[in-house]
SEDO-111873 format. One record per residue: residue in one letter; y, z, x of N, C-alpha, C in turn. Coordinates in steps of 0.2 Angstrom, whole numbers, padded with zeros to 4 digits, always signed. Example, Ala and Ser with C-alpha at 12.3 -4.5 7.8 and 13.67 -1.06 7.14 Angstrom:
# residues 2
A-0028+0039+0066-0022+0039+0062-0016+0039+0066 S-0011+0035+0064-0005+0036+0068+0000+0039+0064 
# end
This chain:
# residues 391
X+0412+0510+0401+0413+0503+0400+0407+0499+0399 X+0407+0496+0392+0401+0490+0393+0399+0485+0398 X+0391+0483+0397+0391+0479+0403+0393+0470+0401 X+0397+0471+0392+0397+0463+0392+0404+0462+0393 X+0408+0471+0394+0415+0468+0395+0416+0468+0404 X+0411+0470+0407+0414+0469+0414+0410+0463+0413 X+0405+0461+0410+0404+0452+0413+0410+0447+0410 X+0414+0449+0404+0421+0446+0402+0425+0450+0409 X+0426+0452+0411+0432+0452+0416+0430+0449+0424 X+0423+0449+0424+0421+0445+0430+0422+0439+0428 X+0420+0436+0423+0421+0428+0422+0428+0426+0422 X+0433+0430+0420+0439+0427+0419+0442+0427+0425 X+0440+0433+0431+0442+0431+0436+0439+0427+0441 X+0433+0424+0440+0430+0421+0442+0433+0414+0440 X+0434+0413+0433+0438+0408+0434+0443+0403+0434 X+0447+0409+0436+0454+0409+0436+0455+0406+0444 X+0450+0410+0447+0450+0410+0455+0449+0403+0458 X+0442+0399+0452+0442+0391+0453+0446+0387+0451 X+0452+0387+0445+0458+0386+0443+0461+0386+0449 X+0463+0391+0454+0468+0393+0457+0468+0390+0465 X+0460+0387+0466+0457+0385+0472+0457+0377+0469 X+0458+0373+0465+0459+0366+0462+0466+0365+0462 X+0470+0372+0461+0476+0369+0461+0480+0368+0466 X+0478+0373+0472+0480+0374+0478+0476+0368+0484 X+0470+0367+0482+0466+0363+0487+0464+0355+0483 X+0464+0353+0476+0464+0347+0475+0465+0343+0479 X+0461+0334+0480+0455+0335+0477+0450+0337+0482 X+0445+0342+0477+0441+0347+0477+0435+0344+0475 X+0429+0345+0477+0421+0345+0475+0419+0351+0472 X+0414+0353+0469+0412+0358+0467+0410+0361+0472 X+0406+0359+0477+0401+0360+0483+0406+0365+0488 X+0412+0363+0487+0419+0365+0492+0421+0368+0488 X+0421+0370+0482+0423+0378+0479+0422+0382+0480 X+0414+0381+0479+0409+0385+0481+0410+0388+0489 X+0411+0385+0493+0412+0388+0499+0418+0390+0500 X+0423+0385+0498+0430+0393+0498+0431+0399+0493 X+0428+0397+0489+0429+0402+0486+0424+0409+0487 X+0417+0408+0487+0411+0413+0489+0408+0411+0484 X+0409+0410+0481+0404+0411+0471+0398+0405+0474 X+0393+0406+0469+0387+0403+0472+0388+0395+0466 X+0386+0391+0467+0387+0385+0466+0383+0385+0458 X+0379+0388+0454+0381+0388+0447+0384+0390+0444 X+0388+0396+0446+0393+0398+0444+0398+0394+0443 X+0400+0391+0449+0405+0385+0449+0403+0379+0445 X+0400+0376+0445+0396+0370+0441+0399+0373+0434 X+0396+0377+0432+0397+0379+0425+0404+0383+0422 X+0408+0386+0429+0415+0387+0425+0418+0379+0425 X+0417+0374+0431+0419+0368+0430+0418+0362+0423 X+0412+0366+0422+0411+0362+0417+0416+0365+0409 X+0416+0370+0410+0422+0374+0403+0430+0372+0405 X+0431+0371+0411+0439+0368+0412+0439+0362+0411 X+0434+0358+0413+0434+0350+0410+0435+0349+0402 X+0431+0353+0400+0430+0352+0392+0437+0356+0390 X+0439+0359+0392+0448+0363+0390+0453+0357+0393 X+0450+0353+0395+0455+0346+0398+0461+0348+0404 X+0460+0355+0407+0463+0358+0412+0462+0353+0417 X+0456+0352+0419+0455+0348+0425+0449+0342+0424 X+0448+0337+0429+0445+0331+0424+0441+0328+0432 X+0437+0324+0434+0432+0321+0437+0436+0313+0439 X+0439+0311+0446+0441+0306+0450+0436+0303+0455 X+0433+0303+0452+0427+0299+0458+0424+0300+0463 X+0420+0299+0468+0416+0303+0471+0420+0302+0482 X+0419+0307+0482+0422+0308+0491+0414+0306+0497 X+0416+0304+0499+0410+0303+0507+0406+0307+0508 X+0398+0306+0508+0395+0311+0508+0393+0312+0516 X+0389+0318+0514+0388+0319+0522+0381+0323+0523 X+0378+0318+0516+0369+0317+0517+0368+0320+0509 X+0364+0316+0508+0361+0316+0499+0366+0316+0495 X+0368+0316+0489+0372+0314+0484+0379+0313+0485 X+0383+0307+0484+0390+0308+0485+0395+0314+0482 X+0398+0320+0483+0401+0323+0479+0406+0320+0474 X+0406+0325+0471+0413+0321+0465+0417+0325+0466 X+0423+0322+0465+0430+0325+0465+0433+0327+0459 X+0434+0333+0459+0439+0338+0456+0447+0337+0453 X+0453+0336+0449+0457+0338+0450+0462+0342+0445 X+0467+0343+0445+0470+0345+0441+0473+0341+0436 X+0472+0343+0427+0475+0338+0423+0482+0340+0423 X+0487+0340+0427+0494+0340+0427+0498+0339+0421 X+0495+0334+0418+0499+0332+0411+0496+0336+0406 X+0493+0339+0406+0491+0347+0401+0494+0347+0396 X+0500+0351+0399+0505+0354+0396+0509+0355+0401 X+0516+0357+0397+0522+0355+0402+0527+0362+0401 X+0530+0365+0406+0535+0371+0405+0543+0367+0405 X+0547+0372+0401+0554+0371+0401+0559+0377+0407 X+0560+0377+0411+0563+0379+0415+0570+0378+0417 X+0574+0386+0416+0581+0386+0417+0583+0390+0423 X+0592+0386+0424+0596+0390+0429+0600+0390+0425 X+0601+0398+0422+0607+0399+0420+0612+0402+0422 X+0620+0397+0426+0623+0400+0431+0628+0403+0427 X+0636+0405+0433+0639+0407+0428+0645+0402+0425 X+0644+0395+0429+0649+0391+0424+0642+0384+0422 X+0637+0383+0425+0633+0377+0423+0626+0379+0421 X+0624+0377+0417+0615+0377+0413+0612+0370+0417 X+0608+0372+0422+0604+0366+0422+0593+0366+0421 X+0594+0364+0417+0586+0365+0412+0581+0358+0416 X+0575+0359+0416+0571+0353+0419+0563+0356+0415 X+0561+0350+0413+0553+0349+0412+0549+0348+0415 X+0544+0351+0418+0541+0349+0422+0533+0351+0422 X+0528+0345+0425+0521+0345+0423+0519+0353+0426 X+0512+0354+0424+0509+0359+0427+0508+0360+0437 X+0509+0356+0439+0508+0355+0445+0516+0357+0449 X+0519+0358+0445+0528+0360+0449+0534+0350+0447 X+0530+0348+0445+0534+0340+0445+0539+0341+0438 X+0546+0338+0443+0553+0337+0437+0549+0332+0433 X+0551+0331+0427+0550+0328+0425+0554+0324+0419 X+0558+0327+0418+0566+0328+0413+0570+0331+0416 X+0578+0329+0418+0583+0337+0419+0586+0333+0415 X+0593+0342+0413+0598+0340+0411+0602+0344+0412 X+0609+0343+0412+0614+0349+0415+0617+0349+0408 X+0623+0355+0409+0630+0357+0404+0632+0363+0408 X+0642+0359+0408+0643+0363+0410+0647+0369+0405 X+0650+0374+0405+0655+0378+0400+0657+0383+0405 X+0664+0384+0401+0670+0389+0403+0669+0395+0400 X+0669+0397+0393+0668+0404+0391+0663+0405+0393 X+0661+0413+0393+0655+0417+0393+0653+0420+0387 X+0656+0420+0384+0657+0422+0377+0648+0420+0375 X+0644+0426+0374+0636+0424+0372+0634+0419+0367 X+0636+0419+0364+0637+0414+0356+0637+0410+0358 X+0640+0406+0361+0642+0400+0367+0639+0398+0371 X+0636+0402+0376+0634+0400+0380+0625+0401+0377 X+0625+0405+0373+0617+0404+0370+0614+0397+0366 X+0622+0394+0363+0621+0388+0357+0619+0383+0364 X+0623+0384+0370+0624+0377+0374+0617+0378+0378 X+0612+0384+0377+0606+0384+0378+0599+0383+0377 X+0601+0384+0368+0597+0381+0365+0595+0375+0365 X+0602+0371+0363+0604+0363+0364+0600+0360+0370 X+0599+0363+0376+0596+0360+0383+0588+0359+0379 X+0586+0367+0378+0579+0367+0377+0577+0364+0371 X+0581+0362+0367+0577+0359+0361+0578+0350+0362 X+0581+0348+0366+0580+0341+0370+0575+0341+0376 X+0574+0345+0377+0568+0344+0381+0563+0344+0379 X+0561+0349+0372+0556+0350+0371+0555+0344+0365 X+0560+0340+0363+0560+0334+0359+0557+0329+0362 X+0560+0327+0369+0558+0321+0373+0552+0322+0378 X+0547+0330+0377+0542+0330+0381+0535+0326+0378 X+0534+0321+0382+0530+0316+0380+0523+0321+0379 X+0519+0319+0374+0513+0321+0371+0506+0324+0375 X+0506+0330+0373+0499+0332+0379+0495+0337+0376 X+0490+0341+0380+0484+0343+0375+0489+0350+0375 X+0492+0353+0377+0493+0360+0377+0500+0361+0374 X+0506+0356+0375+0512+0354+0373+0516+0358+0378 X+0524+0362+0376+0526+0367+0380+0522+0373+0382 X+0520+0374+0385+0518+0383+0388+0519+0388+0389 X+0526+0387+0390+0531+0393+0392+0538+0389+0394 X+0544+0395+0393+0548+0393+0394+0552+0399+0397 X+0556+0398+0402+0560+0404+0408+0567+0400+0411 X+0569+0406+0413+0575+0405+0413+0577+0411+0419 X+0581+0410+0422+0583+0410+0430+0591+0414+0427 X+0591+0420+0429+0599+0424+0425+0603+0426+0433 X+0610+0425+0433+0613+0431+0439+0615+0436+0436 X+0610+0441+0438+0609+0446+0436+0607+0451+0437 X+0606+0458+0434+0601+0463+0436+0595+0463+0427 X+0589+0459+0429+0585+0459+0423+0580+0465+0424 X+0578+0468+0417+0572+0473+0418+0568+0469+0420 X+0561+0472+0418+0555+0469+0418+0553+0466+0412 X+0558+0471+0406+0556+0468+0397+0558+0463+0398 X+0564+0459+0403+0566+0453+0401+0573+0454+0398 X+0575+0459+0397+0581+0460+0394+0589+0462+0402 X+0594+0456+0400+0598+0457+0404+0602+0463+0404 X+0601+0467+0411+0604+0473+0410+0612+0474+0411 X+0614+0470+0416+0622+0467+0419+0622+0461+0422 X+0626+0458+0422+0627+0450+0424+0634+0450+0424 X+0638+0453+0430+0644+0454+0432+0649+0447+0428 X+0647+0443+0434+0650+0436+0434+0651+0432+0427 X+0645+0434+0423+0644+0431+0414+0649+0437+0411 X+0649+0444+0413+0653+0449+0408+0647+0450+0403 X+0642+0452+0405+0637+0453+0399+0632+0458+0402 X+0630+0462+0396+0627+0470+0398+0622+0470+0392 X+0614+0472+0394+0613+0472+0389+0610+0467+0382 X+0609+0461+0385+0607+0454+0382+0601+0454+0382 X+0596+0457+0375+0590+0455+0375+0586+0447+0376 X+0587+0444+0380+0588+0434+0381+0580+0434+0381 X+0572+0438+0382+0567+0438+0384+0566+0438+0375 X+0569+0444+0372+0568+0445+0364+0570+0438+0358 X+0576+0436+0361+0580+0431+0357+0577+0424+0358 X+0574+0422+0362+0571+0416+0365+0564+0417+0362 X+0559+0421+0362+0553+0422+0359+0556+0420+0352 X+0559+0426+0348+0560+0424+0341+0562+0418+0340 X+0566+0413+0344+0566+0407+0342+0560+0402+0339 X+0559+0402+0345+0553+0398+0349+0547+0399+0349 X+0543+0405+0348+0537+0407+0347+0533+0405+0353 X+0535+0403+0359+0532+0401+0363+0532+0408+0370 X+0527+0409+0375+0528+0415+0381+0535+0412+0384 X+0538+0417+0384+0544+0416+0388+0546+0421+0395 X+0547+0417+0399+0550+0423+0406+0558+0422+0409 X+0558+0427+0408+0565+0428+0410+0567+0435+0415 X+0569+0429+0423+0571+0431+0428+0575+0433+0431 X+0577+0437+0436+0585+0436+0440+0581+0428+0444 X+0590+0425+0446+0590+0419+0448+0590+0419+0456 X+0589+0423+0458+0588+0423+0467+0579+0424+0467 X+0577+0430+0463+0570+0430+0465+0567+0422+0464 X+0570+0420+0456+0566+0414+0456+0567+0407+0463 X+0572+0408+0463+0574+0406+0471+0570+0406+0476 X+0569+0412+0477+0563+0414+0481+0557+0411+0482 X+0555+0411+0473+0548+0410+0473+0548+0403+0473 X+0552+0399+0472+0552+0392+0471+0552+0388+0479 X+0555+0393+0483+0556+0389+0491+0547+0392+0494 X+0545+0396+0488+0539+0397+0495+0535+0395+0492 X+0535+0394+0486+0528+0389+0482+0529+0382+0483 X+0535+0378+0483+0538+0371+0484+0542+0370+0489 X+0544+0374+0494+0551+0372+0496+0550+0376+0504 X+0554+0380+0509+0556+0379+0513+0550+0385+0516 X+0549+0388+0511+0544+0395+0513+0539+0395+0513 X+0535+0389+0512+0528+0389+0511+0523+0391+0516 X+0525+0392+0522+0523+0396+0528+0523+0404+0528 X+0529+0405+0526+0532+0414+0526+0527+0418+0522 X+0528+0423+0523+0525+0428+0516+0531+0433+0518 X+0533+0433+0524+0540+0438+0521+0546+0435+0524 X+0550+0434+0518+0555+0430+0517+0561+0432+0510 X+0567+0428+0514+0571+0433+0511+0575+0427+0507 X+0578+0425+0501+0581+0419+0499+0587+0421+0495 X+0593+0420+0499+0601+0422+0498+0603+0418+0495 X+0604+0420+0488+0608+0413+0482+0613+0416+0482 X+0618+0410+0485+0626+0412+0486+0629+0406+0483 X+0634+0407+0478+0637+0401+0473+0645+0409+0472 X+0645+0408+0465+0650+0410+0464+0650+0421+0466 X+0642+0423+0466+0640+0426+0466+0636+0427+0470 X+0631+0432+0473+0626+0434+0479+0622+0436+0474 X+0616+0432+0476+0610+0438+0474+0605+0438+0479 X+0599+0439+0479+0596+0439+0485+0587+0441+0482 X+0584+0436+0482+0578+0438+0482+0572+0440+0487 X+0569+0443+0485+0563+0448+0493+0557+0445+0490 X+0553+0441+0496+0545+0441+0496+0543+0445+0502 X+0539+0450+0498+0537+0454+0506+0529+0453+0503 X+0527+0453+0510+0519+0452+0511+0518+0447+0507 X+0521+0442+0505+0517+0436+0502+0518+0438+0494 X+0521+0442+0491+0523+0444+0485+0530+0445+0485 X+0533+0443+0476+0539+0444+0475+0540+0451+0474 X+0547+0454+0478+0547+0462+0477+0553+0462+0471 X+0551+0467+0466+0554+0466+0462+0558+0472+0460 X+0556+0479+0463+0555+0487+0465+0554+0488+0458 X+0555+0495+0454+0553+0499+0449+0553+0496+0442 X+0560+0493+0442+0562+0491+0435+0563+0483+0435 X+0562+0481+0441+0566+0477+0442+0573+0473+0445 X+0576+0478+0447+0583+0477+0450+0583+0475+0457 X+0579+0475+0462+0579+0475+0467+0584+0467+0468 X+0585+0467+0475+0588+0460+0477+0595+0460+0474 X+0598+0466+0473+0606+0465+0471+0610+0468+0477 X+0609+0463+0481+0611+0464+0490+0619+0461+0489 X+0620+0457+0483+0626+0454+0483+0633+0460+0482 X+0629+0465+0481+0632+0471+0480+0632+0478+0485 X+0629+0476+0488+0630+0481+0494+0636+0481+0498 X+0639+0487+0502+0646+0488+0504+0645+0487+0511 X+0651+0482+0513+0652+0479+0519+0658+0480+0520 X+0664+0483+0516+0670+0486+0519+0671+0493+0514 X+0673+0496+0520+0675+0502+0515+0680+0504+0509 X+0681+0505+0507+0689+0507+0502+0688+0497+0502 X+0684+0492+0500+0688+0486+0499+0691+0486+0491 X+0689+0478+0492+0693+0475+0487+0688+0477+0483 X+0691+0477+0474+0686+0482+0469+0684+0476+0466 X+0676+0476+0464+0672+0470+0461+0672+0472+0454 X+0669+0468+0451+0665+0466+0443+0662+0474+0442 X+0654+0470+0446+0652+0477+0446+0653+0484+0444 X+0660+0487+0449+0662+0493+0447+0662+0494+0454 X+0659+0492+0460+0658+0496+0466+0665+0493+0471 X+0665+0495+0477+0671+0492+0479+0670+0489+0487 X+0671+0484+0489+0668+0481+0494+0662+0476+0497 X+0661+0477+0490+0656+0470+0491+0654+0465+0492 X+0646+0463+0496+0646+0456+0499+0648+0451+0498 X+0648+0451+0490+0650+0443+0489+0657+0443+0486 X+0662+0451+0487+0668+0447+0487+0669+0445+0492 X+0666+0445+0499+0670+0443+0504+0666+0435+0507 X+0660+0434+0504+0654+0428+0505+0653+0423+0502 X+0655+0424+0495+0651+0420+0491+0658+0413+0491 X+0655+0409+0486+0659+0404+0485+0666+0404+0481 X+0668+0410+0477+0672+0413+0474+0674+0415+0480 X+0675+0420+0485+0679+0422+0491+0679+0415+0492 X+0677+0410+0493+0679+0404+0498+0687+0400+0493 X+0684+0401+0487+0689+0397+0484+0694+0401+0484 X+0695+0408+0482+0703+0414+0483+0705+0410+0491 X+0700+0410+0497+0707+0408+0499+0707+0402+0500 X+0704+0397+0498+0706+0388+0497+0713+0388+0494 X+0715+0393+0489+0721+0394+0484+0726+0396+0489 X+0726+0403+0491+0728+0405+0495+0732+0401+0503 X+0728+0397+0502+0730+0391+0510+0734+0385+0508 X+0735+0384+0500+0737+0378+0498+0734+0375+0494 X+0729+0375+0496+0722+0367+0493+0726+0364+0486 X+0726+0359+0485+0727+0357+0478+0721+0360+0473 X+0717+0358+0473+0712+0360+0467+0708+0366+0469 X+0707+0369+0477+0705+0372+0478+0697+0373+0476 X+0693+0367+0475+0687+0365+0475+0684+0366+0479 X+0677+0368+0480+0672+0368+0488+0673+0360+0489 X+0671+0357+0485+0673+0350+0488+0677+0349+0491 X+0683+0348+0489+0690+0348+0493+0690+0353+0499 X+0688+0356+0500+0688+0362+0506+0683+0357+0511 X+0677+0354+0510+0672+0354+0512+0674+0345+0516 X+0678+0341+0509+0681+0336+0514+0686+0337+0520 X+0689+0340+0517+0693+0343+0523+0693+0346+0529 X+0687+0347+0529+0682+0351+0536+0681+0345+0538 X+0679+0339+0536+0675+0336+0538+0679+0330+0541 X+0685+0330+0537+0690+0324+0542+0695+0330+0547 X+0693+0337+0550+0694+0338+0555+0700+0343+0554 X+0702+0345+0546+0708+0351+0545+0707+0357+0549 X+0711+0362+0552+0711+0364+0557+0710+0373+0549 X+0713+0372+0543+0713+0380+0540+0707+0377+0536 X+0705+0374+0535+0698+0372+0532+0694+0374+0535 X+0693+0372+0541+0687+0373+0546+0689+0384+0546 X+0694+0385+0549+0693+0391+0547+0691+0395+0541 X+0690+0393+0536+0690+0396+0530+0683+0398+0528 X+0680+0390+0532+0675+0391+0532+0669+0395+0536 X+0672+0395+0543+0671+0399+0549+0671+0407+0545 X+0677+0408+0543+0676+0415+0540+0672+0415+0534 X+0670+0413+0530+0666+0415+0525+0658+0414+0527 X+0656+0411+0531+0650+0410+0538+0649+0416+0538 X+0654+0417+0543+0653+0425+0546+0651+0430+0545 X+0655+0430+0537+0654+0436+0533+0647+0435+0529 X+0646+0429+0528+0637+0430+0526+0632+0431+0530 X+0635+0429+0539+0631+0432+0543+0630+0441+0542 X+0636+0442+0544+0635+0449+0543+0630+0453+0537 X+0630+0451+0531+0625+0453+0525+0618+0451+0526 X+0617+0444+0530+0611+0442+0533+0610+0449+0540 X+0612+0449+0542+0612+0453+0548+0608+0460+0546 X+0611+0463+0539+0609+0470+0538+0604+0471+0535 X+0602+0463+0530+0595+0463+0526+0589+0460+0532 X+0592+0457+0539+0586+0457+0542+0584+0466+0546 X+0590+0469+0546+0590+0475+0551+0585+0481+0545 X+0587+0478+0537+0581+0481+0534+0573+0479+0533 X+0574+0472+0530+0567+0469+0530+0564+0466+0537 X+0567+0465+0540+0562+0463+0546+0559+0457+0542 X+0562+0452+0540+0559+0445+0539+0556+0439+0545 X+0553+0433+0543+0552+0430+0548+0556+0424+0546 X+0555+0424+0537+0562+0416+0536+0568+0420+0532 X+0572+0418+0534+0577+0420+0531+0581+0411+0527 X+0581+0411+0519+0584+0404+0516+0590+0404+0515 X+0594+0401+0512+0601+0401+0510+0599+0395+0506 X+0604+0399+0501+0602+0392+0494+0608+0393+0488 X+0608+0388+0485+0614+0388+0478+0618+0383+0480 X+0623+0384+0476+0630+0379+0475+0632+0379+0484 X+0633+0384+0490+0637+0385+0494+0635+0380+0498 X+0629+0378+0498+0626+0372+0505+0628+0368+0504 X+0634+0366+0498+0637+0359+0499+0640+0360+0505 X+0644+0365+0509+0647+0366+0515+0640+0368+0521 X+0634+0367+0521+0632+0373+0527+0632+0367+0532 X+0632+0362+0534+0636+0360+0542+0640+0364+0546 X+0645+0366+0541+0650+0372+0543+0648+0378+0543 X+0645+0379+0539+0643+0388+0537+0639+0390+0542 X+0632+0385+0544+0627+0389+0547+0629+0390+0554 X+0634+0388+0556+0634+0387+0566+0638+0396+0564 X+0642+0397+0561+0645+0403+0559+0640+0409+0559 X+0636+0409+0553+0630+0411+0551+0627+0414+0557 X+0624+0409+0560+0618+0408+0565+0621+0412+0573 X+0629+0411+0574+0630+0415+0578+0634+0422+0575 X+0635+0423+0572+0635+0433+0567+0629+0437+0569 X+0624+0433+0566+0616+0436+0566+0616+0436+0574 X+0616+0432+0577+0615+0432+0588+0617+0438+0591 X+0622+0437+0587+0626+0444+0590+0625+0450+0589 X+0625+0452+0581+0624+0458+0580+0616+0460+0578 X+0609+0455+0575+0605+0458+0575+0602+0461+0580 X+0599+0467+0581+0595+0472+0586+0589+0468+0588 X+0587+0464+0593+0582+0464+0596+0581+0454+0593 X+0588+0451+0591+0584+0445+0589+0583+0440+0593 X+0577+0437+0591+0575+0430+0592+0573+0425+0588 X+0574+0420+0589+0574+0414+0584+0568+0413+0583 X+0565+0413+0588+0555+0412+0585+0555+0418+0582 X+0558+0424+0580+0554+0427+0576+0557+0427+0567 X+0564+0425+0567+0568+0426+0561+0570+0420+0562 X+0569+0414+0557+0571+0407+0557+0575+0407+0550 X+0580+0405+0551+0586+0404+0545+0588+0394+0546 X+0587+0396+0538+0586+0387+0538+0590+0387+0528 X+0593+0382+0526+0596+0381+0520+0588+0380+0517 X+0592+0378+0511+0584+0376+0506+0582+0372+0506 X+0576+0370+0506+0574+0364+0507+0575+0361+0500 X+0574+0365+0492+0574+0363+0486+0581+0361+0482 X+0586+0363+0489+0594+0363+0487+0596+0365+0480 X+0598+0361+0477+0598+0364+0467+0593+0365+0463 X+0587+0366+0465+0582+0367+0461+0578+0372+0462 X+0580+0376+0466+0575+0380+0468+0572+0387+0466 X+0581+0388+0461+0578+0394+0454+0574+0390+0448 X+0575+0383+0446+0572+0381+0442+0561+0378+0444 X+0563+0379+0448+0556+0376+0452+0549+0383+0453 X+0555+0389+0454+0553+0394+0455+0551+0398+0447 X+0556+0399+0444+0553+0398+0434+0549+0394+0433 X+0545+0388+0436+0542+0382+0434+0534+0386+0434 X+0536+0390+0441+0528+0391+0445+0528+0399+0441 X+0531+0402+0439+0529+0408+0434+0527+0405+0429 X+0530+0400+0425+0528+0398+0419+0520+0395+0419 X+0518+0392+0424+0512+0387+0424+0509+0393+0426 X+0508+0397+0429+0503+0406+0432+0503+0411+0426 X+0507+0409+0423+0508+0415+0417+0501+0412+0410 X+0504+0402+0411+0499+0400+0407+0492+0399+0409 X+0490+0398+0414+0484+0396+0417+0479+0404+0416 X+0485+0409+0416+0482+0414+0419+0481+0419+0409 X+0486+0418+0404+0484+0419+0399+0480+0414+0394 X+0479+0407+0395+0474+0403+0393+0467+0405+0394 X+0467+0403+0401+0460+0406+0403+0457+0410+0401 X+0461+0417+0399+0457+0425+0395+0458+0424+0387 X+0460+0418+0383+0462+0415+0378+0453+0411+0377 X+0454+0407+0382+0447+0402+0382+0440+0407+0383 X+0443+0410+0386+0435+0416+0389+0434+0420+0382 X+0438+0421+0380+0437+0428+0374+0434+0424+0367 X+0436+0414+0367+0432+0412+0361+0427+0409+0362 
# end
């Protein structure tokens, strides 16, 4: 290996790593990069000086010194460029733009009935080509663009099953690029969950944590040791699908007994129906609890329960410290969680509460899209930079 190409791969990660220490610790002095990072202070000086001139990051005035020159401050140009970021669920699209720093900065919702792909591709274009219309003027423009699927996604980006949509096999990482021409990522919609509560939201403490998207379907994203686990091809986190009754009721999937027929917000509605409800809505279930209906609150008690219990056996396998609950369901969790929280008491082996803390989202409906946001901005920072270093 040459020695100009290991000084290209030392520089990129050198300064990727000042990039990464600005965006994490803004504002920032050089003087203090230098010391968190390790790199000796020309180093710094002078990658500082090639992110200023790429307009990534830009000089705010001088901080308090603490003997000879006042330092200058560091920060990040946030308005850069801007990522387009989706949750694509199985009845509602909600899309948001957002600065390089994680900031909304546009939403937009749609909702649709068929799943028919043609359909639901056209009602997705539609989101992103208004955003990418009304995204006010910047040096880099859109960056990337992802999207948040329920599903089982490879690592190509291509959707391999998505029960709930009825779709197998939906190249959505190929067909989005050929649109667009722009880097595209395309995720299961719990991992981005995941990553969105620990980069923004309830996890920012955790490195191993677990985040349970429960809506019409279960999916379930893993951070173990401070990274998202994705296993071999990417499938992992399909815990909506693991068997908690034997010989049960037969799923989508193919398998029979599955968590989220008994958990998710679909189970919750069968028996809203089931009990009478007029509209059988989590709303109307959720008012109903709340002015005190004696089969609402049960409905809800039981569908708790049974979330506990799949929390119960993903803590009895990961040994997490936080456990999130997130999606469409926490319009109910007043209810859900005292259910929840006494399942797990009961059955998990050796718990205590200072050790596994179960807490809703902090990011409530944003948490897959938030979570896209921060792949989109790491993908760009992280291909720009070896863009900028190579010319």
């Amino acid at each position: 290996m040459s020695q100009t190409w290991n000084q290209y791969v030392v520089k990129k990660e050198n300064k990727a790593l000042v990039l990464k220490t600005i965006l994490g610790k803004a504002p920032i002095s050089r003087a203090s990069i230098a010391q968190v990072t390790g790199l000796n202070k020309g180093t710094v000086s002078s990658l500082v000086s090639e992110l200023i001139d790429e307009k990534l990051i830009h000089e705010s005035g001088t901080a308090a010194s603490s003997g000879g020159r006042r330092p200058v401050i560091l920060l990040l140009n946030e308005k850069a460029g801007f990522t387009i970021s989706v949750d694509l669920g199985v009845q509602n699209i909600l899309a948001v733009l957002t600065d390089l720093r994680g900031n909304i900065i546009l939403e937009k919702k749609t909702h649709f009935e068929s799943h028919d792909l043609d359909q639901v591709l056209s009602s997705l274009y539609q989101l992103i080509d208004q955003l990418k219309e009304e995204a006010p003027p910047s040096e880099y423009g859109i960056v990337g663009i992802g999207i948040g699927v329920p599903g089982v996604v490879t690592t190509e980006g291509e959707i391999l099953l998505a029960p709930n949509l009825e779709w197998k096999k939906v190249p959505l990482k190929q067909l989005l690029t050929d649109r667009y021409q722009i880097p595209v990522t395309v995720e299961n919609e719990a991992n981005a969950g995941a990553y969105g509560e620990k980069m923004y939201g309830a996890g920012e403490m955790a490195n191993e944590l677990i985040y349970a998207s429960i809506s019409i379907g279960i999916g379930v994203g893993l951070l173990l040791n401070g990274k998202l686990y994705r296993g071999l091809r990417g499938f992992s986190g399909e815990l909506g699908h693991m068997t908690i009754e034997k010989d049960g009721k037969t799923c989508r999937c193919g398998n029979q007994g599955c968590w989220e027929l008994y958990a998710s917000e679909n189970a919750l509605l069968e028996k809203a129906a089931d009990a009478g409800y007029q509209t059988g809505s989590l709303e109307e279930i959720v008012t109903a609890a709340d002015n005190g209906e004696a089969k609402a609150l049960n409905i809800l008690h039981e569908i708790g329960d049974y979330i506990g219990v799949g929390i119960t056996n993903i803590i009895h396998i990961f040994n997490p410290e936080q456990v999130v609950i997130g999606n469409t369901i926490l319009a109910a969790e007043k209810h859900l969680l005292p259910a929840i929280e006494k399942r797990i008491e009961k059955n998990t082996i050796g718990f205590n509460k200072n050790d596994v803390h179960v807490s809703p989202a902090k990011l409530k409906q944003h948490s897959t899209v938030l979570g896209i946001a921060a792949f989109n901005i790491e993908k760009f920072f992280q291909e720009t930079g070896n863009e900028m270093i190579a010319n």
